[in-house]
GUBAVO-130807 format. One record per residue: residue number from 1; residue in three letters; x negated, z negated, y negated of N, C-alpha, C in turn. Coordinates in steps of 0.001 Angstrom, whole numbers, plus 500000, padded with zeros to 6 digits. Layout:
<r lumdo="NUM" tordren="ALA" n_c1="X" n_c3="Z" n_c2="Y" ca_c1="X" ca_c3="Z" ca_c2="Y" c_c1="X" c_c3="Z" c_c2="Y"/>
...
This chain:
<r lumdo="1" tordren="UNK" n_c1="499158" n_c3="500000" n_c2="501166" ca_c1="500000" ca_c3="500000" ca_c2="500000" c_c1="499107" c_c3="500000" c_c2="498763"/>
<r lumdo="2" tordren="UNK" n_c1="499152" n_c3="500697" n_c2="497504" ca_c1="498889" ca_c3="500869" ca_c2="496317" c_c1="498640" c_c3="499586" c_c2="495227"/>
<r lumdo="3" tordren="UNK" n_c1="497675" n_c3="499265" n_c2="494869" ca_c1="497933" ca_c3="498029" ca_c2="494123" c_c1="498887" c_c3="498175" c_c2="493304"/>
<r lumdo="4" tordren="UNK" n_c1="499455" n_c3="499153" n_c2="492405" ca_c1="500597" ca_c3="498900" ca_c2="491532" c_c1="501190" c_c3="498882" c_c2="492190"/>
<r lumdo="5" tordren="UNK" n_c1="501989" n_c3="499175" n_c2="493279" ca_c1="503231" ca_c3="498938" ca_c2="493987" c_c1="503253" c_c3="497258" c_c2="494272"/>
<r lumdo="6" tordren="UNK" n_c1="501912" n_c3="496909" n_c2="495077" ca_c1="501729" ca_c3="495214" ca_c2="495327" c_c1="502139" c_c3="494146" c_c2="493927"/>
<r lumdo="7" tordren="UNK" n_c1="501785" n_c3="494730" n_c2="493116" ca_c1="501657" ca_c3="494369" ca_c2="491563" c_c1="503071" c_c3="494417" c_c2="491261"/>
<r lumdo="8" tordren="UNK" n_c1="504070" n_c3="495220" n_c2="491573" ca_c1="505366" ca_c3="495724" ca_c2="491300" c_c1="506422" c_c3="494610" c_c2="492000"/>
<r lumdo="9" tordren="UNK" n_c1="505724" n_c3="494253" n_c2="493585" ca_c1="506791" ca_c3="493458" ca_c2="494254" c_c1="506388" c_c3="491660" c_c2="494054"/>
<r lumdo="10" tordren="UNK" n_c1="505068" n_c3="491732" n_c2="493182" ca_c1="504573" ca_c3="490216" ca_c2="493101" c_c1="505332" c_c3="490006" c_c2="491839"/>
<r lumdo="11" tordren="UNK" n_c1="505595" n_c3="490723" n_c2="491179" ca_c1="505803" ca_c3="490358" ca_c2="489704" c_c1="507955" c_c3="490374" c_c2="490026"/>
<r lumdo="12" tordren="UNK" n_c1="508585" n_c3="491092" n_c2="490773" ca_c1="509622" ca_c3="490559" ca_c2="491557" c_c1="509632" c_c3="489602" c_c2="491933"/>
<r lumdo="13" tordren="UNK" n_c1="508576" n_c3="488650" n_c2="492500" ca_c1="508885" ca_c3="487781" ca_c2="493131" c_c1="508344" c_c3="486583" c_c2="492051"/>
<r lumdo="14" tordren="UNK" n_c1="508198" n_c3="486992" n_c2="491065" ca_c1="507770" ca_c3="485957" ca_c2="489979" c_c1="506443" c_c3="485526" c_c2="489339"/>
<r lumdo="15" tordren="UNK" n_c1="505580" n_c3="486322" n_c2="490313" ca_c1="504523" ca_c3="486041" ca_c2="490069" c_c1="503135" c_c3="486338" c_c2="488754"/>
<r lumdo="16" tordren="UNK" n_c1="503190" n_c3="485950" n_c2="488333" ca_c1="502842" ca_c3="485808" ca_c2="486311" c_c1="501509" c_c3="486522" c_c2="486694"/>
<r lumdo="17" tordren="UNK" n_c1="500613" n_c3="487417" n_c2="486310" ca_c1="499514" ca_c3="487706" ca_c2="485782" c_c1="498770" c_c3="488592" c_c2="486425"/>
<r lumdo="18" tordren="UNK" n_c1="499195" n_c3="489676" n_c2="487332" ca_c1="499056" ca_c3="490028" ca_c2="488451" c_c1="497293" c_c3="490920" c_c2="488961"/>
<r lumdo="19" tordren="UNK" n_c1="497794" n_c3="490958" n_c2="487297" ca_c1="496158" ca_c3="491567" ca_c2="486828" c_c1="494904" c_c3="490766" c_c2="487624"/>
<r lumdo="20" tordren="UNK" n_c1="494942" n_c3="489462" n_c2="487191" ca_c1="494476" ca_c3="488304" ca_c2="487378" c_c1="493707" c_c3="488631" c_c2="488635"/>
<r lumdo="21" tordren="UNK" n_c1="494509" n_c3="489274" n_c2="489801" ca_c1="493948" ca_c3="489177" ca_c2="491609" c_c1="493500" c_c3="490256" c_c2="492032"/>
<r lumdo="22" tordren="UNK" n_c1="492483" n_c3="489905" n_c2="493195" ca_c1="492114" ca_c3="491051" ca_c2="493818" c_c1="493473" c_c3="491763" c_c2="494523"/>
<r lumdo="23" tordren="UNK" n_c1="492794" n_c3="492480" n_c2="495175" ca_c1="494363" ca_c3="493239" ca_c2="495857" c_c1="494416" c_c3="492045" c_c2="497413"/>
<r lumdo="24" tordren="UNK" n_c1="493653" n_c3="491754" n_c2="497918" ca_c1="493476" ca_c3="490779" ca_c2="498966" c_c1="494391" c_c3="489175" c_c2="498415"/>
<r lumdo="25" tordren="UNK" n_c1="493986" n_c3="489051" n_c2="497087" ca_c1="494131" ca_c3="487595" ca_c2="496726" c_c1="495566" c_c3="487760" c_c2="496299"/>
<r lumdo="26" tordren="UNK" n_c1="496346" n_c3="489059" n_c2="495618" ca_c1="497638" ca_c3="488825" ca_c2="495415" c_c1="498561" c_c3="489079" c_c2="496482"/>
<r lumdo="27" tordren="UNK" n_c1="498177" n_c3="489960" n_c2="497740" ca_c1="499039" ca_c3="489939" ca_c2="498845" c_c1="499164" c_c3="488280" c_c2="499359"/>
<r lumdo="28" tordren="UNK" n_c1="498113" n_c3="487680" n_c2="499144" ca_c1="497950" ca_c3="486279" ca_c2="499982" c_c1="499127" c_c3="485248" c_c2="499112"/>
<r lumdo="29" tordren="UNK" n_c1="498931" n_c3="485782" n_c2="498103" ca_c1="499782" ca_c3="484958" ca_c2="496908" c_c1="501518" c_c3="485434" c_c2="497204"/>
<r lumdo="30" tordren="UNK" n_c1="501427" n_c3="486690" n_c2="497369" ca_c1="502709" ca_c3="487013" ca_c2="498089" c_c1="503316" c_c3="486204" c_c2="499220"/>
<r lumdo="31" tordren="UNK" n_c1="502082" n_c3="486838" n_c2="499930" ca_c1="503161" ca_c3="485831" ca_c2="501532" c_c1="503157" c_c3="484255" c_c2="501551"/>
<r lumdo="32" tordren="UNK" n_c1="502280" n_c3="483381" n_c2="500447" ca_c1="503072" ca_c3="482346" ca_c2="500212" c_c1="504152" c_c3="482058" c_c2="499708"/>
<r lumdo="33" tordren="UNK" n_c1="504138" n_c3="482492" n_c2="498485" ca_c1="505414" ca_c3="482751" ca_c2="497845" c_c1="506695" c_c3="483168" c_c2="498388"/>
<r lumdo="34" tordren="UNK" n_c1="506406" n_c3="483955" n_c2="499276" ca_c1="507760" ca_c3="484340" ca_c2="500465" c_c1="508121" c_c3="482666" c_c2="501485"/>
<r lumdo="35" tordren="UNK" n_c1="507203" n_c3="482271" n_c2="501367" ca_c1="507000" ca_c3="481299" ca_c2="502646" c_c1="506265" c_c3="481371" c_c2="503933"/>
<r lumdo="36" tordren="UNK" n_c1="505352" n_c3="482732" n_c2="503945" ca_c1="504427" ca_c3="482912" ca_c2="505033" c_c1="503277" c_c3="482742" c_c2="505010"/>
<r lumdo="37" tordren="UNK" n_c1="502542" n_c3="482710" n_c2="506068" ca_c1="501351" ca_c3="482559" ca_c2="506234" c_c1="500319" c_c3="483135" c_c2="505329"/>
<r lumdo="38" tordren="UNK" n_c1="499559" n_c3="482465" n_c2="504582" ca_c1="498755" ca_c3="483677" ca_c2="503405" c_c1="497271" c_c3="483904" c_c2="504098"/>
<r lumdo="39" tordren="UNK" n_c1="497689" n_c3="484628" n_c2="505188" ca_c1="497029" ca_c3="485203" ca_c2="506178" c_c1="495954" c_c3="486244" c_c2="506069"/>
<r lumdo="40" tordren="UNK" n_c1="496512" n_c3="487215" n_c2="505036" ca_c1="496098" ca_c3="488656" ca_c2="504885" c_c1="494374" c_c3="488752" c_c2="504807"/>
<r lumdo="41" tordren="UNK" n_c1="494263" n_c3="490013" n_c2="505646" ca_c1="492133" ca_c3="489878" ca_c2="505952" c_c1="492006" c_c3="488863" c_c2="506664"/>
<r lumdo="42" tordren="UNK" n_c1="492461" n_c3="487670" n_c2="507456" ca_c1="491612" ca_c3="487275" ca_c2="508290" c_c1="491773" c_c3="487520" c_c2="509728"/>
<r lumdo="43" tordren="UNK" n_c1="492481" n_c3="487908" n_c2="509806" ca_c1="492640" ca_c3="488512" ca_c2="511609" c_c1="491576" c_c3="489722" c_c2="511673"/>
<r lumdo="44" tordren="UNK" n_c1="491014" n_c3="489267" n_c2="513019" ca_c1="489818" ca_c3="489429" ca_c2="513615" c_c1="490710" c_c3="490617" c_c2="515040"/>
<r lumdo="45" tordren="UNK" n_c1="490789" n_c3="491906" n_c2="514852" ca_c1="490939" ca_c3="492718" ca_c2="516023" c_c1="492554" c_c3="492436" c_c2="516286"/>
<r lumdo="46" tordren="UNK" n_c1="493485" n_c3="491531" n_c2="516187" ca_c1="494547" ca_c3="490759" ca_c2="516773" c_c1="495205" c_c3="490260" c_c2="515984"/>
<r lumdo="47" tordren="UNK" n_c1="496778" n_c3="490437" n_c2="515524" ca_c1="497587" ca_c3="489759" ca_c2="514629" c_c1="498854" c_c3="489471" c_c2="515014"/>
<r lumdo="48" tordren="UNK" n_c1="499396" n_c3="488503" n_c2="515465" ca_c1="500715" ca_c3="487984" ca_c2="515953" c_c1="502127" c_c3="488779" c_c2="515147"/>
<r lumdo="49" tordren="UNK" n_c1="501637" n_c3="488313" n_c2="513917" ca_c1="502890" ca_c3="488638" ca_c2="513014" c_c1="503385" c_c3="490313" c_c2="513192"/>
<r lumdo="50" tordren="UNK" n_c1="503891" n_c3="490179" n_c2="513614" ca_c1="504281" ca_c3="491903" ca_c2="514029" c_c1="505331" c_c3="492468" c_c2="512730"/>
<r lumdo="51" tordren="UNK" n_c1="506200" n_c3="491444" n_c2="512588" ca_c1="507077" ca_c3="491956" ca_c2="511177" c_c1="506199" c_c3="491461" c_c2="510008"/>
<r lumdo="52" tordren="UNK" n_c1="504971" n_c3="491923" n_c2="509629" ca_c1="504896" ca_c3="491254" ca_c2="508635" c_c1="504196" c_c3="492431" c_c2="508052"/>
<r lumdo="53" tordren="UNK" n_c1="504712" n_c3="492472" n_c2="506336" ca_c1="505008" ca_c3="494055" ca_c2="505978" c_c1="503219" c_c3="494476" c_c2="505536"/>
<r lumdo="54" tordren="UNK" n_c1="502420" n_c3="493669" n_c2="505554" ca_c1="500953" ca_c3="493969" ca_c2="505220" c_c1="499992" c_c3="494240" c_c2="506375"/>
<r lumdo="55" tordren="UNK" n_c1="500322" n_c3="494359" n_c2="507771" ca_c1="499720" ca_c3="493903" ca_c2="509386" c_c1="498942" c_c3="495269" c_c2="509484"/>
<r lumdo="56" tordren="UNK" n_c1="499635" n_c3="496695" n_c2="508698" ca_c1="498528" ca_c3="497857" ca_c2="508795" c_c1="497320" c_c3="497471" c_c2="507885"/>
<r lumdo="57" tordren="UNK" n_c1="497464" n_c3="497657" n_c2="506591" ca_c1="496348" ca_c3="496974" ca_c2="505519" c_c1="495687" c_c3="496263" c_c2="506057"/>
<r lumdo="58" tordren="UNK" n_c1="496190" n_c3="494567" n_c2="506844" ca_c1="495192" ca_c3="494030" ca_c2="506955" c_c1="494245" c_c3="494203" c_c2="508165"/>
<r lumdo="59" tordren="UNK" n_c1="494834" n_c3="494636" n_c2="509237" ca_c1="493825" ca_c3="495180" ca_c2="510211" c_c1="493034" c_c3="496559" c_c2="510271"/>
<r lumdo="60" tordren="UNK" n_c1="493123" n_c3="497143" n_c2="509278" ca_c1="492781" ca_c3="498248" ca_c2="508900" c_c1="491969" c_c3="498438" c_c2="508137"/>
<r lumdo="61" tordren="UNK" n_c1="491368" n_c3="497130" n_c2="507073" ca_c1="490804" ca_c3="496992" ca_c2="506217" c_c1="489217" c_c3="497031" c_c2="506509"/>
């Protein structure tokens, strides 16, 4: 996903300054903010979360 698009759904979800983050550090800021795991980049080969809308990005990265 595009950082302005990431930038587009953080700032939906309230999130003030978006500028502020890497593209790593505002997805993470996302899936807390949702209530999930602020997971994103650390799975190693293997990621449980199967619905979770960042799982290409982050294993791909």
């Amino acid at each position: 996903m595009r950082l302005s698009e990431i930038e587009k759904k953080a700032r939906a979800l309230g999130i003030k300054d978006t500028w502020k983050y890497s593209k790593k550090d505002l997805i993470k800021k996302i899936q807390k903010t949702e209530g999930n795991f602020d997971c994103f980049a650390t799975a190693i080969n293997f990621c449980s979360q199967n619905d979770c809308l960042w799982r290409i990005d982050c294993l791909h990265r």
